[in-house]
N, C-alpha and C positions, 0 to 999 in steps of 0.2 A: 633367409633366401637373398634378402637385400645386402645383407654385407657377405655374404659369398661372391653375388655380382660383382660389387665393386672392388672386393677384393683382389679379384680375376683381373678386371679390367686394369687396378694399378697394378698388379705386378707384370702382363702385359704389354704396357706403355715403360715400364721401366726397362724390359726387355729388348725393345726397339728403339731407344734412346739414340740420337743423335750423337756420334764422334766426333771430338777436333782430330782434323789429319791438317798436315802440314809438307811443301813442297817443296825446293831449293833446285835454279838450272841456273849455269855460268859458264860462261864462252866468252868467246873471240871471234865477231863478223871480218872479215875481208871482203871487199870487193877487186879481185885478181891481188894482187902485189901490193893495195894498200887496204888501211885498217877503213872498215867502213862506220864512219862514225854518225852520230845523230840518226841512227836507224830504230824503228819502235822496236819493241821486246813487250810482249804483251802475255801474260800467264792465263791459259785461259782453265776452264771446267768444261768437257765434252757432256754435253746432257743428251738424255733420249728425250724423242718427242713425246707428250707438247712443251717439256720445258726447255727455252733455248739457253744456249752455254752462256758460262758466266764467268767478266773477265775480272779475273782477280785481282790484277797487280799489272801498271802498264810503267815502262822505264824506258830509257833513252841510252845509244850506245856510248862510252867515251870517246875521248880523240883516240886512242886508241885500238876502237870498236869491241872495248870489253864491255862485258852485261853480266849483272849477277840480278836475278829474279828471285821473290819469293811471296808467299801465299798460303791464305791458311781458309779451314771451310770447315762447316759441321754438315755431316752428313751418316745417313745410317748405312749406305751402300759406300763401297771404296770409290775414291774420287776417280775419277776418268784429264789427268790434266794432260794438257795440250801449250808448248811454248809455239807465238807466232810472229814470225819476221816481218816486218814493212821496211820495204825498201826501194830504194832508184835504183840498184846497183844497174850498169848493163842495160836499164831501159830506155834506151834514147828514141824520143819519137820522129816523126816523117820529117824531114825537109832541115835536120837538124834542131830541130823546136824543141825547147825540154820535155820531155813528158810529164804531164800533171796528173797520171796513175804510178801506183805503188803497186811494187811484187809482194806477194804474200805467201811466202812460207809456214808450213805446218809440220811439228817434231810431235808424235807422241812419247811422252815419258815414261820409262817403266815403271811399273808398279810398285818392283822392289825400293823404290826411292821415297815412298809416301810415308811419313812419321806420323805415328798414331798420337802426335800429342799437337802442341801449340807449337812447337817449335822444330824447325830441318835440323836431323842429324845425320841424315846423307847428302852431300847435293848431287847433282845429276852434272855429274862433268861433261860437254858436249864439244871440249877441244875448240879447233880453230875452224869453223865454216867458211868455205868460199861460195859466196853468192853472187860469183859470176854467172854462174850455169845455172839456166833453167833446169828446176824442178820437176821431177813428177808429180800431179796437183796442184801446181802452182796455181794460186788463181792471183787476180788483179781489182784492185780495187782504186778508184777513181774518187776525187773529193768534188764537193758541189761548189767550193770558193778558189776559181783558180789564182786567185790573188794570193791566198791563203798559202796556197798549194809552193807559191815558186820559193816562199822565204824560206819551204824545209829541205 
């Protein structure tokens, strides 16, 4: 009866086994007419609660405002990834003062893009965005070192 159990239980556990899936997103930021460079690109993992998302992969844009992200995860459910923008573009605050908040944009990426190994065999081509214009959802995120804040 004893190794019935446990037999159960490993072939079970080998049934729910953890996947490597693998992600690939690459663009071009604008902000209007020029390339917006030194903007975050941040790869995330959309989780359900209680677990919160997990960023996988954080990069910087070039001079000019290309990004290529990528990311990899084990997981038994298909990954939920999410690419997220920080940025100045457009955000100029009161009285002409830089603003020391960043835009943050959110792309969900299709599913079809996810590669059931270690490695992207699709990437998720996102063309050229303009991050002139506010977003729907956009939200705004502020840093607690504004000293910090003006060198980016």
């Amino acid at each position: 009866m004893l190794l019935i159990a446990v037999s159960s239980l490993l072939l079970c556990s080998s049934l729910v086994s953890a996947s490597t899936q693998s992600i690939g997103v690459r663009g071009q930021l604008m902000c209007g007419d020029q390339p917006l460079s030194n903007a975050d690109v941040k790869l995330w993992l959309k989780r359900t609660f209680p677990r919160p998302d997990t960023n996988l992969a954080t990069i910087k844009t070039d001079s000019q405002g290309r990004f290529q992200v990528s990311g990899t995860d084990s997981s038994i459910f298909t990954i939920n990834p999410q690419v997220r923008f920080y940025h100045r573009c457009n955000n100029k605050g009161m009285f002409s003062i830089p603003n020391l908040c960043q835009r943050e944009s959110t792309y969900n990426i299709p599913s079809s893009y996810i590669a059931k190994s270690g490695m992207v065999d699709k990437w998720y081509e996102m063309g050229t965005l303009n991050m002139e214009a506010k977003q729907r959802g956009e939200q705004t995120h502020c840093v607690s070192n504004p000293i910090r804040a003006i060198g980016k």
